[in-house]
LOPA-719409 format. One record per residue: y, x, z of N, C-alpha, C in turn. Coordinates in steps of 0.02 Angstrom, whole numbers, plus 32768, in hexadecimal, padded with zeros to 4 digits. Layout:
<atoms>
+------+------+------+------+------+------+------+------+------+
:   nv :   nu :   nw :  cav :  cau :  caw :   cv :   cu :   cw :
+------+------+------+------+------+------+------+------+------+
:    Y :    X :    Z :    Y :    X :    Z :    Y :    X :    Z :
...
+------+------+------+------+------+------+------+------+------+
</atoms>
This chain:
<atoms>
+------+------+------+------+------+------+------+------+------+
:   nv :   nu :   nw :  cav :  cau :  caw :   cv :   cu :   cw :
+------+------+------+------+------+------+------+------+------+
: 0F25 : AAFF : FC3D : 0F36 : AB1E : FBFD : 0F46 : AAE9 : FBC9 :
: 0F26 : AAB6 : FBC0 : 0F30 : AA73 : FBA6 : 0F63 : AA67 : FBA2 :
: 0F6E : AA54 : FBEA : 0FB6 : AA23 : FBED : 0FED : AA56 : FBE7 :
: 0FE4 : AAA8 : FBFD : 1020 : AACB : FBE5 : 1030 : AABE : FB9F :
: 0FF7 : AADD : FB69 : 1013 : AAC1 : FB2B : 102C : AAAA : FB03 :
: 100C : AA53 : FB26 : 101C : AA0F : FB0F : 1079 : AA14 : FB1B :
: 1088 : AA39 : FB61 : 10C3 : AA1E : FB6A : 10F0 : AA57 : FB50 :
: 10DA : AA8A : FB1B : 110A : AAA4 : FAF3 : 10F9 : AA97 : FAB4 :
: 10BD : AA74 : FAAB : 10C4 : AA65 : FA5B : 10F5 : AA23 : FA57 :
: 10F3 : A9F7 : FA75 : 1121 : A9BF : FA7C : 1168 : A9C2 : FA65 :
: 1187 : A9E0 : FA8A : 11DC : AA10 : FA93 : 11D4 : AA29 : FA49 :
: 11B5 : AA5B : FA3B : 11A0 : AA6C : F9E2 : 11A7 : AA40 : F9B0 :
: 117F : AA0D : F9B4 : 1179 : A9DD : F987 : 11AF : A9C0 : F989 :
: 11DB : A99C : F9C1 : 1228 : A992 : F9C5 : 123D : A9A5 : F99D :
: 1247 : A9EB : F9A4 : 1285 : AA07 : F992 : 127C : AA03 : F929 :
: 124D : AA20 : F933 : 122F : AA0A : F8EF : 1246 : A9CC : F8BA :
: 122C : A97F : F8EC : 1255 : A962 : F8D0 : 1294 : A94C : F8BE :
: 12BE : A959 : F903 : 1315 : A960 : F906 : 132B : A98A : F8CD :
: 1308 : A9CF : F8C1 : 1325 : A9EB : F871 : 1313 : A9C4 : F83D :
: 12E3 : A9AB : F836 : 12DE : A975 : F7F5 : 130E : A947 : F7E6 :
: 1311 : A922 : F81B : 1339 : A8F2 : F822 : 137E : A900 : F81A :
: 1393 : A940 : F821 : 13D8 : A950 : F81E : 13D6 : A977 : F7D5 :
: 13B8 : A997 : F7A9 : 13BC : A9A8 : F770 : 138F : A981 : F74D :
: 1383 : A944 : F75D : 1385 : A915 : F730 : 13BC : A8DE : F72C :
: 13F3 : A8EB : F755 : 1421 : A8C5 : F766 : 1447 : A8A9 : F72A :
: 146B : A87D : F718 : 148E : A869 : F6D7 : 14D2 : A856 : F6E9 :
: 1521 : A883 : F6D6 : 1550 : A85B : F6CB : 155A : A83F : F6AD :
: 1597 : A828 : F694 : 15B8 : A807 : F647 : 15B5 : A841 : F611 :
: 15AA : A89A : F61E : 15C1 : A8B1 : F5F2 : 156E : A8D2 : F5D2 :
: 152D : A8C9 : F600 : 1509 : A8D4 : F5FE : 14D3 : A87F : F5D5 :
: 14F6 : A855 : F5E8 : 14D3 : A81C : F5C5 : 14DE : A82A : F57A :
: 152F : A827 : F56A : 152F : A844 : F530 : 1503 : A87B : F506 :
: 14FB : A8AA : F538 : 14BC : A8CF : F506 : 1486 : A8B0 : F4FF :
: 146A : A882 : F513 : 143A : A86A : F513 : 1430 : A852 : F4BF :
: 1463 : A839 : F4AC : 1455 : A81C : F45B : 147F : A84C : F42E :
: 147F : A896 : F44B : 14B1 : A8C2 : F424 : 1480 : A8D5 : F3D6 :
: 149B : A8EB : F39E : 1479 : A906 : F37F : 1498 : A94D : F362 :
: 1471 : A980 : F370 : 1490 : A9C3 : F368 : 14AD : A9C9 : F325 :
: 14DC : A9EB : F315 : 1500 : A9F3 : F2E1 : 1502 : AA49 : F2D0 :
: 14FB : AA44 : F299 : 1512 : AA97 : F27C : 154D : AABC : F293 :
: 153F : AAF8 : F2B2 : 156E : AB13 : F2D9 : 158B : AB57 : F2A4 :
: 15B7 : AB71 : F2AD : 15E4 : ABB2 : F28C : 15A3 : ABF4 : F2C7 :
: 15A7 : AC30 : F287 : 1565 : AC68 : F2A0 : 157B : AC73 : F2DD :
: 15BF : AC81 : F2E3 : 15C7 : ACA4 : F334 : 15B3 : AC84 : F36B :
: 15C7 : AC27 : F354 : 15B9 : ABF7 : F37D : 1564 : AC0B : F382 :
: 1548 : ABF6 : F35D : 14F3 : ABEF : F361 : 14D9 : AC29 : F385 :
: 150B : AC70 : F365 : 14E0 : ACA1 : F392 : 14FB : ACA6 : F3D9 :
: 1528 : AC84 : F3ED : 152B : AC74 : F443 : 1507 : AC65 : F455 :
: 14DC : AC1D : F429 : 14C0 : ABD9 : F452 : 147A : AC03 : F454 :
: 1465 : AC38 : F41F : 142B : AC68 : F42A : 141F : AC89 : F454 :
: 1456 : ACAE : F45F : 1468 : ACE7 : F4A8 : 1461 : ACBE : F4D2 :
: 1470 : AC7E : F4D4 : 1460 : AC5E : F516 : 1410 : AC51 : F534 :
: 13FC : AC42 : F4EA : 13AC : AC27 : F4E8 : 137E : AC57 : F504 :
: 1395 : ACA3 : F4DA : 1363 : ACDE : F4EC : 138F : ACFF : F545 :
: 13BF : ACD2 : F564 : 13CE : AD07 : F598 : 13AF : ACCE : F5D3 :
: 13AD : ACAA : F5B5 : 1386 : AC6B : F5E5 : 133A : AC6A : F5D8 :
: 1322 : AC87 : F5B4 : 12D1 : AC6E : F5B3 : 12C7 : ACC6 : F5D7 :
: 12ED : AD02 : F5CB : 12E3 : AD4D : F608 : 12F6 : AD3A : F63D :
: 131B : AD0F : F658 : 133D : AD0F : F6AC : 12F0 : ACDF : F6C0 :
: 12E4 : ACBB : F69F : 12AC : AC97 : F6B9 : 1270 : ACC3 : F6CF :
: 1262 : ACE1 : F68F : 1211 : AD04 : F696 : 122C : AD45 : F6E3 :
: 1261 : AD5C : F6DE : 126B : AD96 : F702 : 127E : AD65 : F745 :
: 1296 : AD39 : F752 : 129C : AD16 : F794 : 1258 : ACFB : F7A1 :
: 1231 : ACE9 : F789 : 11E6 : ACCF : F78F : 11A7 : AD0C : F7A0 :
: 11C2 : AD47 : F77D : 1196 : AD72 : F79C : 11B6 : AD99 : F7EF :
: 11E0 : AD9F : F7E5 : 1205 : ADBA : F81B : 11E0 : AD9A : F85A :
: 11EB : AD31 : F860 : 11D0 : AD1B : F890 : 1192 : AD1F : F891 :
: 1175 : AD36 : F865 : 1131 : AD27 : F865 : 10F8 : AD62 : F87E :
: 1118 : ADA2 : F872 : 1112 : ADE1 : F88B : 10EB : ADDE : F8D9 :
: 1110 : ADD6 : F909 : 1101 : ADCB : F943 : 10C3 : AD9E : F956 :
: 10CA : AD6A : F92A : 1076 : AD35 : F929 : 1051 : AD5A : F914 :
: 1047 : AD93 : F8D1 : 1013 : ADAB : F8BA : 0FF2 : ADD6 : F8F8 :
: 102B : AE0D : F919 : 1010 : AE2E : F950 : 0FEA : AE18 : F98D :
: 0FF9 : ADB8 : F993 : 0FCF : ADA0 : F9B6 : 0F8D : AD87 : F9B2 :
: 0F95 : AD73 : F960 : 0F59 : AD68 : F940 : 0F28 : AD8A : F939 :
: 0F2D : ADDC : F935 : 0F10 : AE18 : F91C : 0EE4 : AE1D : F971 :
: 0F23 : AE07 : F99A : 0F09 : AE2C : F9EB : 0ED3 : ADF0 : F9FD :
: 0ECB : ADC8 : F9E2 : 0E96 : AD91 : F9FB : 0E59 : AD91 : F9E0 :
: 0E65 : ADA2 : F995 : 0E3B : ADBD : F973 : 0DF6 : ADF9 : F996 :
: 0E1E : AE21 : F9AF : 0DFC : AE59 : F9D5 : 0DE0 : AE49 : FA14 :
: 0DF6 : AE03 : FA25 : 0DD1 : ADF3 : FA6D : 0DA0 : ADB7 : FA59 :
: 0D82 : ADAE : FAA1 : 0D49 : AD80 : FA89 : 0D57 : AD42 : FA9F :
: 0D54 : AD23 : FA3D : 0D7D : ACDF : FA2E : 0D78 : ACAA : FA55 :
: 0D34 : ACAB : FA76 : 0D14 : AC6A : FA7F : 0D35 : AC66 : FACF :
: 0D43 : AC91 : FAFC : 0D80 : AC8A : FB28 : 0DCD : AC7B : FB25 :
: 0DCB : AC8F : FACF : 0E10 : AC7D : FACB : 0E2D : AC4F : FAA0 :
: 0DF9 : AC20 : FA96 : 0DF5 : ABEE : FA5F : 0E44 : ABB2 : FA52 :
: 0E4B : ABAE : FA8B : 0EAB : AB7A : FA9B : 0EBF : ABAB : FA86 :
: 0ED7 : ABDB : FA9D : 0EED : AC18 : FA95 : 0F0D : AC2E : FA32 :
: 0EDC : AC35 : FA3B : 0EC1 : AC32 : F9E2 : 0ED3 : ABF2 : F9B2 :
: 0ECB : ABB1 : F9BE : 0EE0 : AB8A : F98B : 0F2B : AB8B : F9A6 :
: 0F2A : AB91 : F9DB : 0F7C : AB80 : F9F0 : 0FC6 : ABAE : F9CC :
: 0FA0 : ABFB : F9B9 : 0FBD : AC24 : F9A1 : 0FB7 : AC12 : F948 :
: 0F8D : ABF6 : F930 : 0F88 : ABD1 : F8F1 : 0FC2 : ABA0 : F8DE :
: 0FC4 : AB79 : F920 : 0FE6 : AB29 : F916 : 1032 : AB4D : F90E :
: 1044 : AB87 : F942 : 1080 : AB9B : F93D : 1094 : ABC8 : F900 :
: 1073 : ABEC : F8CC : 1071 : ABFB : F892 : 1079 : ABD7 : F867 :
: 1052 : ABA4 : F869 : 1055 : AB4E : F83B : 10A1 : AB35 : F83B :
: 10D0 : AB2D : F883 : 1112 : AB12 : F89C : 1138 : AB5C : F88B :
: 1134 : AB9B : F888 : 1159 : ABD1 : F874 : 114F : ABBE : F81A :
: 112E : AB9B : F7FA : 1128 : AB9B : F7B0 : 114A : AB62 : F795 :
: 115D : AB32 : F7D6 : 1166 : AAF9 : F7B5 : 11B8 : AAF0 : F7CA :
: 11DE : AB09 : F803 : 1211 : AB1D : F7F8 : 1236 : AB45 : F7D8 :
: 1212 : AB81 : F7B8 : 122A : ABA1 : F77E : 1237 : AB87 : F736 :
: 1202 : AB43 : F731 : 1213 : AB21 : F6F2 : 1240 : AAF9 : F700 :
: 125C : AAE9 : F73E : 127D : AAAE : F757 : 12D4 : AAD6 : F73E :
: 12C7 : AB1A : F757 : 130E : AB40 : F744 : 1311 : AB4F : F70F :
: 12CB : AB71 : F6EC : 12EF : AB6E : F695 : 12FD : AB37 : F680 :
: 12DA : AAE4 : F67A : 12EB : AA9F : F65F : 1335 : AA9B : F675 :
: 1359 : AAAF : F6B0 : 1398 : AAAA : F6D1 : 13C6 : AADC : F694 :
: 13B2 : AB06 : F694 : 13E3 : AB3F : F66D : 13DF : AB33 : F63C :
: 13AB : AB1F : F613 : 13AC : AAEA : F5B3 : 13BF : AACC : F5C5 :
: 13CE : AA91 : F5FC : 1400 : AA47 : F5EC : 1448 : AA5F : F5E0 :
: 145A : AAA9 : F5FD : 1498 : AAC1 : F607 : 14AD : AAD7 : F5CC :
: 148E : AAF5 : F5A5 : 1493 : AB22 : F560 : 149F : AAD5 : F532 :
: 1470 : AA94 : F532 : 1485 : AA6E : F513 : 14BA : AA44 : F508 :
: 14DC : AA59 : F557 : 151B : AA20 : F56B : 1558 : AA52 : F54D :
: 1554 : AA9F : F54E : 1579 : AAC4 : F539 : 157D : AAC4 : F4CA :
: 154C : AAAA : F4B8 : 153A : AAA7 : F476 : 1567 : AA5E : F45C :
: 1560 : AA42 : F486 : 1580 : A9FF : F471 : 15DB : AA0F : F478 :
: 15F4 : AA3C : F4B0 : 163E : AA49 : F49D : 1646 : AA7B : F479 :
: 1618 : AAB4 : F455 : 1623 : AAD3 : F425 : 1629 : AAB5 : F3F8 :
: 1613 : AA7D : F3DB : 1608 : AA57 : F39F : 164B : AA43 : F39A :
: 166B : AA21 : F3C5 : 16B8 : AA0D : F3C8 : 16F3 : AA36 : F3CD :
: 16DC : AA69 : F403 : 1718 : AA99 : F409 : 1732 : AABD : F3CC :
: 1788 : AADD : F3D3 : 179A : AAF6 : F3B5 : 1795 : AB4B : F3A8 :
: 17A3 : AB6E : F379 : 179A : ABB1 : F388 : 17C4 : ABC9 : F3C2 :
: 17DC : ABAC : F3B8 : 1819 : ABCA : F423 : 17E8 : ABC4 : F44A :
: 17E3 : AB9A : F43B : 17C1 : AB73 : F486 : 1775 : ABAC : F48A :
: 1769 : ABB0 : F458 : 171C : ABE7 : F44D : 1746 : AC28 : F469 :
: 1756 : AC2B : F451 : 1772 : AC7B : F45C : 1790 : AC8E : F4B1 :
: 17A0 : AC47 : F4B8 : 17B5 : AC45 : F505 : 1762 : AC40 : F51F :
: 1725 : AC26 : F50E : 16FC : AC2C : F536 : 16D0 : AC63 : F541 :
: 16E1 : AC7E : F501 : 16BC : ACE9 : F4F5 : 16F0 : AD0C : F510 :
: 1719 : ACFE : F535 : 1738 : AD16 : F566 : 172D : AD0C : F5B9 :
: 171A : ACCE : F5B2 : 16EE : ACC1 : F600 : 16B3 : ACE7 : F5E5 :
: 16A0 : ACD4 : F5C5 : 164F : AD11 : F5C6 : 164F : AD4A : F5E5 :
: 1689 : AD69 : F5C3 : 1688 : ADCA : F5D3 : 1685 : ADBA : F615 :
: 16B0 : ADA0 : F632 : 16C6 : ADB0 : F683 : 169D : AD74 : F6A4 :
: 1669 : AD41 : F69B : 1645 : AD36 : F6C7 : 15F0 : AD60 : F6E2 :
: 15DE : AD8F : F6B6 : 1598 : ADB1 : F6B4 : 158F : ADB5 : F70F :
: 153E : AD98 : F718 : 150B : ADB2 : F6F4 : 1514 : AD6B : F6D2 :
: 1528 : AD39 : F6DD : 1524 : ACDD : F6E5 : 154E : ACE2 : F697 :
: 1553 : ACFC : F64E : 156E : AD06 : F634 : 1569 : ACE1 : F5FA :
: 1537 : ACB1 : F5FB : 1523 : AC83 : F5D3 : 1538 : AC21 : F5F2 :
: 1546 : AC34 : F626 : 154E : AC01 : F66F : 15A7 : AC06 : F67C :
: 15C0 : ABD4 : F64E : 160D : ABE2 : F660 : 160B : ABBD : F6AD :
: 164E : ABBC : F6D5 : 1651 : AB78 : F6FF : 167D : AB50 : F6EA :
: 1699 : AB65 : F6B6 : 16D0 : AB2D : F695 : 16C0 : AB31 : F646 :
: 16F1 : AB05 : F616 : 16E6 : AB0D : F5E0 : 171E : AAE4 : F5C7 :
: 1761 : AAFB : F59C : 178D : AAD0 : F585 : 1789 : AAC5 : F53B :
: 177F : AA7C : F516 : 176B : AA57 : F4EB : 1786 : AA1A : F4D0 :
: 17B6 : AA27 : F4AF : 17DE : A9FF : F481 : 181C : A9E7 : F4C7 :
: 1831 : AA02 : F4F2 : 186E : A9ED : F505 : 1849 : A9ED : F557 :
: 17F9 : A9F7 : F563 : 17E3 : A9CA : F599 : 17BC : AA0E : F5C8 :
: 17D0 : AA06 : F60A : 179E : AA2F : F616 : 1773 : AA17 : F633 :
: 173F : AA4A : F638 : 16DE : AA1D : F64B : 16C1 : AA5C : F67C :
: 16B9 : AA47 : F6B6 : 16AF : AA6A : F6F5 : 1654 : AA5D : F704 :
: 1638 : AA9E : F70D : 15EF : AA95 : F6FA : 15D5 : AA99 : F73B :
: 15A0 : AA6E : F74B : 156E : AA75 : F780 : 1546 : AA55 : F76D :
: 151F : AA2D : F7A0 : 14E1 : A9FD : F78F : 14FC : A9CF : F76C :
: 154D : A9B2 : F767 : 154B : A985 : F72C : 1596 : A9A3 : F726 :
: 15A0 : A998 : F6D7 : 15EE : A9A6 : F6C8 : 1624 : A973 : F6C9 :
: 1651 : A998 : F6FC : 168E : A95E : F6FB : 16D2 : A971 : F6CC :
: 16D6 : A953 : F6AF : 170D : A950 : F67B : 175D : A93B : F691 :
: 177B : A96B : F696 : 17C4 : A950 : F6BC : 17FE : A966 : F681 :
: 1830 : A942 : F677 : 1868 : A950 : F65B : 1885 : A98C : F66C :
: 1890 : A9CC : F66A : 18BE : A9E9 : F688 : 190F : A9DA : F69D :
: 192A : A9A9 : F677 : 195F : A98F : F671 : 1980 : A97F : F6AC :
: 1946 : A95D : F6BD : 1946 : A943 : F703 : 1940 : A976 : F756 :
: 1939 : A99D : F741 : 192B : A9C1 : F784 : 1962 : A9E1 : F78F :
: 194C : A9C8 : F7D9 : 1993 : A9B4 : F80F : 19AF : A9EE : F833 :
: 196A : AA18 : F855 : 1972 : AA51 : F88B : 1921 : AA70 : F86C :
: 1921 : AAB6 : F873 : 18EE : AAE2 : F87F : 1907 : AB1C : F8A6 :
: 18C4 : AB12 : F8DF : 18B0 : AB44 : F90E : 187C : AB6D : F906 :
: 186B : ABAD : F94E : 181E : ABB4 : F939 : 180A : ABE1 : F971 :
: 17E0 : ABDF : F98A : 17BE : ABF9 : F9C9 : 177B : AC2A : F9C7 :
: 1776 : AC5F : F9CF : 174B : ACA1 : F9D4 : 170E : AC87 : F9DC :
: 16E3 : AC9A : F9BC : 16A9 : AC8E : F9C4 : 1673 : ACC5 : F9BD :
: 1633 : ACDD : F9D8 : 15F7 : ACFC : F9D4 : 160C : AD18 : F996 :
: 15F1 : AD5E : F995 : 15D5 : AD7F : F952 : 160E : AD98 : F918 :
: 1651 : AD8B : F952 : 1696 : AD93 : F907 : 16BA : AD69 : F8F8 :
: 1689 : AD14 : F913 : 16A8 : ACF4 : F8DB : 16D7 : ACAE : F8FA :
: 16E8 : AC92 : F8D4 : 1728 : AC73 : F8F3 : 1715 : AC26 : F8F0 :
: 1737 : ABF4 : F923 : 1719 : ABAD : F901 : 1765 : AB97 : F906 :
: 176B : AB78 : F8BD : 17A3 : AB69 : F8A6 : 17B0 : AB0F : F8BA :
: 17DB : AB02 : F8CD : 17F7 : AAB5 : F8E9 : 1813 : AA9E : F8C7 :
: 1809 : AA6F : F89F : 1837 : AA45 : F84C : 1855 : AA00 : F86D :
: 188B : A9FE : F864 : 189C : A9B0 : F87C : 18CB : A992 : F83A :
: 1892 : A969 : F83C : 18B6 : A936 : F7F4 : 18B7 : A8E7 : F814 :
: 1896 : A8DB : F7CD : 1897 : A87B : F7F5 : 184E : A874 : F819 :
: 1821 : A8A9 : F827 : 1800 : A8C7 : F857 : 17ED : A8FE : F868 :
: 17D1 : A90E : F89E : 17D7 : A954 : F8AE : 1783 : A961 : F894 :
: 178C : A9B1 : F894 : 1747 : A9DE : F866 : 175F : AA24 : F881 :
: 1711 : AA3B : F896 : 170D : AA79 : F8B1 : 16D9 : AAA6 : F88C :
: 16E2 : AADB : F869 : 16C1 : AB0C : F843 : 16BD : AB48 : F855 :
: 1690 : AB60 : F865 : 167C : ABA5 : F86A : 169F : ABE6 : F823 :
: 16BC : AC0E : F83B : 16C3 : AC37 : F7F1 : 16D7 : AC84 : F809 :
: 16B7 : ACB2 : F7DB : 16C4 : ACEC : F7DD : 1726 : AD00 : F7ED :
: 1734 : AD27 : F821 : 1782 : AD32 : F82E : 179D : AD46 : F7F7 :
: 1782 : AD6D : F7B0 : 1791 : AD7E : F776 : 179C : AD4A : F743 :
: 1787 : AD05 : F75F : 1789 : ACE5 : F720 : 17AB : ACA1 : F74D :
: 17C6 : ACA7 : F780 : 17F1 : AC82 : F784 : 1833 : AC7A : F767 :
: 184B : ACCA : F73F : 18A3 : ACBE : F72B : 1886 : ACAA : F6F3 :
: 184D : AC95 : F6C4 : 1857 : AC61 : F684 : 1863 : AC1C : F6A1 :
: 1839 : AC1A : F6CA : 183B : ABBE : F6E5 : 188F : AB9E : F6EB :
: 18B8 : ABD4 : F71B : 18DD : ABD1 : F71B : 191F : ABE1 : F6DE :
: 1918 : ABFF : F6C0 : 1940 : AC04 : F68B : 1946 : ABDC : F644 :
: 18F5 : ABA4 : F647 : 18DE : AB68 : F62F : 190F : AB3B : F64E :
: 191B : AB3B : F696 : 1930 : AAFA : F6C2 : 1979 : AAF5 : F6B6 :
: 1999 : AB41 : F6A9 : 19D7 : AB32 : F6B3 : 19F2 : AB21 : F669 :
: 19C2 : AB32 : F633 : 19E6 : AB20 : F5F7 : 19EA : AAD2 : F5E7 :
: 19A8 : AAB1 : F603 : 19A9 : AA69 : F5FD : 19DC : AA37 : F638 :
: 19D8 : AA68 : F67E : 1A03 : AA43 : F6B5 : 1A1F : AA78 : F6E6 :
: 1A5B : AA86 : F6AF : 1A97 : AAA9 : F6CD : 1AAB : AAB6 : F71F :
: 1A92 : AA73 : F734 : 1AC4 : AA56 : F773 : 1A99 : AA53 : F79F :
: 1A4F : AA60 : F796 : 1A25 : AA6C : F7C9 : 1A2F : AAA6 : F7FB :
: 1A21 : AA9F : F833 : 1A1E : AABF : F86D : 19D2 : AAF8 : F873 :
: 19E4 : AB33 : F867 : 19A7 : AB5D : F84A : 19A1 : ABA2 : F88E :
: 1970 : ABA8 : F893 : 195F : ABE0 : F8CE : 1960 : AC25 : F8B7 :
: 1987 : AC5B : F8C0 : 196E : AC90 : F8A2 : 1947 : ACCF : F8C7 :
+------+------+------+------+------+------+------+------+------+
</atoms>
């Protein structure tokens, strides 16, 4: 029973740290935030960056109880038996409550770094450019606070664990290949290639972005 444990708490703790390590990751556009200082935003702006705050601190608590549901029912059922047989048993279902609490802060800290990297191109962007992104909103829900793109002063900024910033100007060919759940993974070829996940609804902005900046690109429809 020991060594079963041992050899799934191990794999756990892994994985554990590989997400740290990757949402603590730093590009060039993420170092920059590092010495950002927030600036006064226009109300509509601020009450985005709010909607974001209060739709990210509910996806948390409601994704945290959800997983956690199933531990209580195990907790409750051990409870009723007699502990002192089931003592591994018992802290082991603890330790995994402890690692269900600590990846949940690991994803809300992930989703505030996101809201902040999105605060820093509100501060710059233009009202187009806003108005073009409360238009990805409508049509990305439930993820509606979570663009996968974002165009900002001439530039677009492609979101994952770190944001890459590409000229549109430059892009050469876009493709895009079916994916799970609806959704499409889009193929960018510039002066490198970038692959993004995005709702099939909100691919004709990406594209209708691409062709105003690069006419002559080769585009998938």
């Amino acid at each position: 029973m020991n060594t079963s444990i041992i050899l799934l708490i191990v794999p756990i703790l892994i994985v554990i740290f590989v997400l740290y390590i990757f949402i603590n990751r730093k590009g060039d556009f993420e170092k920059h935030l590092t010495y950002h200082t927030p600036r006064l935003l226009s109300s509509q702006r601020q009450e985005y960056i709010n909607g974001a705050e209060r739709y990210t601190k509910k996806a948390s608590i409601i994704i945290g109880l959800f997983v956690s549901f199933p531990l209580m029912i195990m907790f409750v059922s051990l409870l009723s038996q007699d502990v002192s047989n089931s003592l591994i048993i018992f802290l082991f279902i603890i330790f995994i409550i402890l690692i269900e609490c600590l990846c949940t802060y690991l994803m809300y800290r992930f989703l505030m770094k996101n809201i902040k990297k999105q605060r820093l191109l509100l501060e710059q962007m233009s009202d187009s450019d806003f108005e073009l992104l409360l238009d990805i909103q409508k049509k990305s829900y439930p993820f509606k606070y979570f663009p996968p793109f974002i165009l900002c002063k001439d530039r677009l900024y492609f979101f994952s664990f770190l944001i890459k910033e590409i000229d549109p100007a430059s892009i050469k060919k876009v493709s895009f290949s079916y994916a799970r759940g609806g959704n499409i993974l889009v193929h960018i070829k510039s002066a490198t290639s970038t692959t993004i996940s995005l709702y099939k609804n909100v691919y004709p902005i990406l594209v209708e972005i691409i062709k105003r900046y690069s006419p002559d690109a080769q585009i998938e429809r």
